[in-house]
N, C-alpha and C positions, 0 to 999 in steps of 0.2 A: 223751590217753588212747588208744593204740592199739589196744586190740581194746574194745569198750563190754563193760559185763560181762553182758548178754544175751546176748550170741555166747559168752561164757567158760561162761554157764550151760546154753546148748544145748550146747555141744562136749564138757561132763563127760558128758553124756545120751545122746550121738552120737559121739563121739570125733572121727577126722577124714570121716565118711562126706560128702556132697557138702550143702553149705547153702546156702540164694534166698537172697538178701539184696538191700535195696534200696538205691540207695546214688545218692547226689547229687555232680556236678562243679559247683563255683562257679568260672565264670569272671567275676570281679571286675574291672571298668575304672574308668578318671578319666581326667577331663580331653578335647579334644576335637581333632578335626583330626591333625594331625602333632604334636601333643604327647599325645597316646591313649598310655595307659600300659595295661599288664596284669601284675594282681598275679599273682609267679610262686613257688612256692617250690620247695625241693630236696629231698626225699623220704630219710628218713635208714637206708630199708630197703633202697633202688635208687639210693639218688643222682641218681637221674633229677628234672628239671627238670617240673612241672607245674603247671595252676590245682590250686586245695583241693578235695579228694572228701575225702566220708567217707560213713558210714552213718547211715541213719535210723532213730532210734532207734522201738520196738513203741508204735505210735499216734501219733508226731511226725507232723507236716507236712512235707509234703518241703521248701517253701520255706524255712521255720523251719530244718529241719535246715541248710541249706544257706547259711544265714547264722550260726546256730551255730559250724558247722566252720570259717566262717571267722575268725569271732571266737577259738574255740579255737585254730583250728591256727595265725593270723597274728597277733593282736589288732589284727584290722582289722573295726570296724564298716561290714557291705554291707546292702543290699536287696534283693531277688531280685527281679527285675523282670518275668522274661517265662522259660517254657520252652519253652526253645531246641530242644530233641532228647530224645527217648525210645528208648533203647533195648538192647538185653539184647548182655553182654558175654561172651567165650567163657570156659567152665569154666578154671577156676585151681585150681592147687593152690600152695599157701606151702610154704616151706623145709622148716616142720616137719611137712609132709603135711596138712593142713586143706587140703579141697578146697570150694569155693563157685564161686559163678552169680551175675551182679550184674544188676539191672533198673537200670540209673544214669537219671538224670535230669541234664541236662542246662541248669543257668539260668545267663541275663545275669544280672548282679547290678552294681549303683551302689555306688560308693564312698561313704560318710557322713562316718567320720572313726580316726585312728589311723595310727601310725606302723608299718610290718610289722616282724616280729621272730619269730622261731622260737618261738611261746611254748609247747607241750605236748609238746616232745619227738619228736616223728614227724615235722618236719623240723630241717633243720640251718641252714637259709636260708629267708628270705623279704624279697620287695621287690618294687619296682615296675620292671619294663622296657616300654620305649617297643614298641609295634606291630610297628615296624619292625628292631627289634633283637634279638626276641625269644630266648632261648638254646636250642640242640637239644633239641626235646622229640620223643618218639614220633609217629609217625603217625596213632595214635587219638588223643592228646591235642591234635596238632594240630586232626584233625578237630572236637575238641569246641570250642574257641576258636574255631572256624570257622563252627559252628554260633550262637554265641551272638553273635557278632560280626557274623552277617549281619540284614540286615534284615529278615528275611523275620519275616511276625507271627504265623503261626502256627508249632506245633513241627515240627519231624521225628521222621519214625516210619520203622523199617526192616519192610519187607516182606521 
């Protein structure tokens, strides 16, 4: 489902004027050492390579959401395990003029079980690549992987 139909219900009421929204990055791993994989899929609006974002839906949990999405977006069973990073991404606007502000959230998330596969349409790929081989992702995407991948136990927050 690419736009939840909350955002379709605010946008009739607002048309494209500027909308918060909150919104979750699951970076998904398995396995351990030099065999560390990370669930990556392919974005079929950008083509662009990243872990699973989506939105949280009005009174979800963001951790909830964030294994949701990836159930949705990979049909890959995670757990979110720890938040990684908090924090607010620069205004966007989409093709079609809808302009938003994302607060993302940022969680590690455990692999449980399922085979990845593009299953809702908003990617065209999904799979598991090793640590080390990861395929060209953005700058910020990287940074979120980086976030979730480090040890560190509490989150980050941008000042």
């Amino acid at each position: 489902m690419p736009t939840p139909d909350f955002v379709l219900s605010l946008r009739a009421k607002i048309g494209t004027d500027p909308l918060w929204l909150t919104g979750v990055t699951a970076v998904v791993t398995r396995g351990s050492g030099a065999e560390r994989e990370l669930l990556v899929v392919r974005r079929a609006d950008t083509g662009a390579f990243t872990p699973v974002t989506g939105i949280v839906d009005p009174g979800e949990e963001p951790a909830v959401a964030a294994e949701r999405e990836v159930l949705e977006e990979a049909d890959v069973v995670a757990v979110a395990e720890r938040l990684a990073w908090v924090q607010v991404l620069p205004e966007m606007t989409y093709t079609n003029g809808d302009q938003a502000q994302y607060l993302d959230l940022v969680f590690a998330c455990r692999y449980v079980s399922g085979t990845p596969n593009p299953a809702d349409g908003e990617n065209t790929e999904a799979f598991w690549a090793r640590l080390d081989a990861l395929p060209e992702m953005s700058a910020d995407m990287r940074s979120r992987v980086e976030a979730a991948l480090s040890d560190e136990r509490e989150a980050r927050f941008q000042r």
